[in-house]
KOLDOFI-493567 format. One record per residue (C-alpha): residue number from 1; residue in three letters; y negated, z negated, x. Coordinates in steps of 0.02 Angstrom, whole numbers, plus 32768, in hexadecimal, padded with zeros to 4 digits. Each point is the difference from the previous one (the first is absolute). Last residue first. Layout:
N
PT dokol tormi    Y    Z    X
PT   NUM   ALA    Y    Z    X
...
END
This chain:
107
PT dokol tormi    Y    Z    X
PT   107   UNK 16F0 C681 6A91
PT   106   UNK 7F6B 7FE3 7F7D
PT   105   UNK 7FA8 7F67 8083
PT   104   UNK 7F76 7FC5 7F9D
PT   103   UNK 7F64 7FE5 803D
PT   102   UNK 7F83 7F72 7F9E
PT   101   UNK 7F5A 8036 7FBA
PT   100   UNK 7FB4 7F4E 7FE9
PT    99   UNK 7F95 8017 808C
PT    98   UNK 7FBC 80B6 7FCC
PT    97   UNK 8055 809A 8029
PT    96   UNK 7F8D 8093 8030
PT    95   UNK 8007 8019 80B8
PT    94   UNK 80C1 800A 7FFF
PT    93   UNK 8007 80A5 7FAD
PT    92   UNK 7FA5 8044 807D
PT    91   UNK 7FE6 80CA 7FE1
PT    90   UNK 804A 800A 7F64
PT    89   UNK 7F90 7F64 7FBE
PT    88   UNK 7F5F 804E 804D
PT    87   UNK 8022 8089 7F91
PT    86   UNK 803D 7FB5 7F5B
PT    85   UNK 7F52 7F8D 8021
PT    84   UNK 7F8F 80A4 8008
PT    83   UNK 804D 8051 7F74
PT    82   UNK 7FEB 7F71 7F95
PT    81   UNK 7F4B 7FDF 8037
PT    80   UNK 7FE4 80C4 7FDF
PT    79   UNK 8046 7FF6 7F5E
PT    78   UNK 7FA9 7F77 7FC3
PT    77   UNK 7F5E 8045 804C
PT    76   UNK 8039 80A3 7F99
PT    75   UNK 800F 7F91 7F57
PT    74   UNK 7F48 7FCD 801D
PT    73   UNK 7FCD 7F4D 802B
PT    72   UNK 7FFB 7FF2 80B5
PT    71   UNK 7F5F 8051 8041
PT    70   UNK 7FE9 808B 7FA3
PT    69   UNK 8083 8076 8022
PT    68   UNK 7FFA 809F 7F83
PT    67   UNK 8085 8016 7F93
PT    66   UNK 7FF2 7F84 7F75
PT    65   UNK 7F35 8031 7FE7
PT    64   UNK 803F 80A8 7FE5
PT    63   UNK 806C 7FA3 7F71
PT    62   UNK 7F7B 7FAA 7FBF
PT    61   UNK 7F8A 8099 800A
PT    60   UNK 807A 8055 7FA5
PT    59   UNK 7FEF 7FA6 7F5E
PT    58   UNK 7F4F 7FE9 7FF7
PT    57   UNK 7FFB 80CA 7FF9
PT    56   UNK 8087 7FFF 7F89
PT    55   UNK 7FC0 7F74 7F84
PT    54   UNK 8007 7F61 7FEE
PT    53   UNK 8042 7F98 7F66
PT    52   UNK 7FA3 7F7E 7FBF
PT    51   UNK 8062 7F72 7FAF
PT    50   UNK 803D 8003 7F43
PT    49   UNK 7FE5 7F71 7F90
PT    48   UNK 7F4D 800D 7FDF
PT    47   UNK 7FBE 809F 8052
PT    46   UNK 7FFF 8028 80BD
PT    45   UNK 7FAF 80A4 8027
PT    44   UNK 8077 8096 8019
PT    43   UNK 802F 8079 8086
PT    42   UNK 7FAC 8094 802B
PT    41   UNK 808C 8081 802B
PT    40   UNK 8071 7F8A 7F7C
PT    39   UNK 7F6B 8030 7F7E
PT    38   UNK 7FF6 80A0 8050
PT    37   UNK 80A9 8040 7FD6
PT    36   UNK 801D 7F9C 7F63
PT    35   UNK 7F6A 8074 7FBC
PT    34   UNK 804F 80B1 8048
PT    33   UNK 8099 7FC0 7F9D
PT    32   UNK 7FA3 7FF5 7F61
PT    31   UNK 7F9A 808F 8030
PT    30   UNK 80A4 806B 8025
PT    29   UNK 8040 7FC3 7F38
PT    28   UNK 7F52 8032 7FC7
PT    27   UNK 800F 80BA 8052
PT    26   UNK 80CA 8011 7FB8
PT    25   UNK 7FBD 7FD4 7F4F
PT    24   UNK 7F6E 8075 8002
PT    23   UNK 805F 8089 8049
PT    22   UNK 808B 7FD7 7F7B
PT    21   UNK 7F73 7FFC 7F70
PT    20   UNK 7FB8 80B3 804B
PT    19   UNK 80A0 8054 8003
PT    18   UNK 801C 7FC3 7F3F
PT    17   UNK 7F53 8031 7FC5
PT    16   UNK 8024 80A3 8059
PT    15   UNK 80A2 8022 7F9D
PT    14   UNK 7FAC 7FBA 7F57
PT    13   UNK 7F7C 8093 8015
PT    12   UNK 8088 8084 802B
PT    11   UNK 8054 7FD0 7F6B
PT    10   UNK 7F77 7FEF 7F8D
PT     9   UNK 7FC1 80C0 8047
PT     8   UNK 80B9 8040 8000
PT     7   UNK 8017 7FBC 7F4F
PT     6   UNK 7F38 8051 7FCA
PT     5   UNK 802A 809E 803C
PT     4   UNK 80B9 800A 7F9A
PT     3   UNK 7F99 7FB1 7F68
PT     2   UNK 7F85 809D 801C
PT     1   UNK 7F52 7FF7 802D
END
């Protein structure tokens, strides 16, 4: 082997040694991420002096929860009750005053 071989050979050897150490690098930095991904896709236990945090699937079953009436206490049965009341309000606005609700005259 000559000492022009054995350059190209060192060379080539520390070229693939470097490839390999950036793969290696760029594959643990995806983990890492990959690993915050299912820890806020599973959510996290309570420990001392941080509260539980739910995860994704918890998550959306709240809010589909939100948006489905159920009997008064869901955002759309507040939305419905509001609608319902703006409605019946256009069409007699007189039904809906209260005693103390006094006319004004705004001539």
């Amino acid at each position: 082997m000559t000492v022009r071989d054995l350059a190209l050979t060192i060379s080539a050897v520390l070229a693939a040694a470097t490839a390999i150490g950036m793969t290696l690098r760029w594959v643990v930095k995806r983990l890492k991420g990959f690993d915050d991904f299912l820890e806020d896709w599973h959510g996290q236990p309570p420990r001392p002096g941080v509260p539980a945090r739910l995860g994704v699937l918890a998550r959306l079953e709240r809010l589909d929860a939100q948006v489905h009436p159920n009997h008064g206490g869901s955002l759309r049965d507040v939305a419905d009750r509001i609608e319902r009341q703006l409605t019946d309000h256009i069409n007699d606005p007189d039904a809906h005053q209260g005693p103390d609700v006094k006319e004004t005259d705004h001539d």
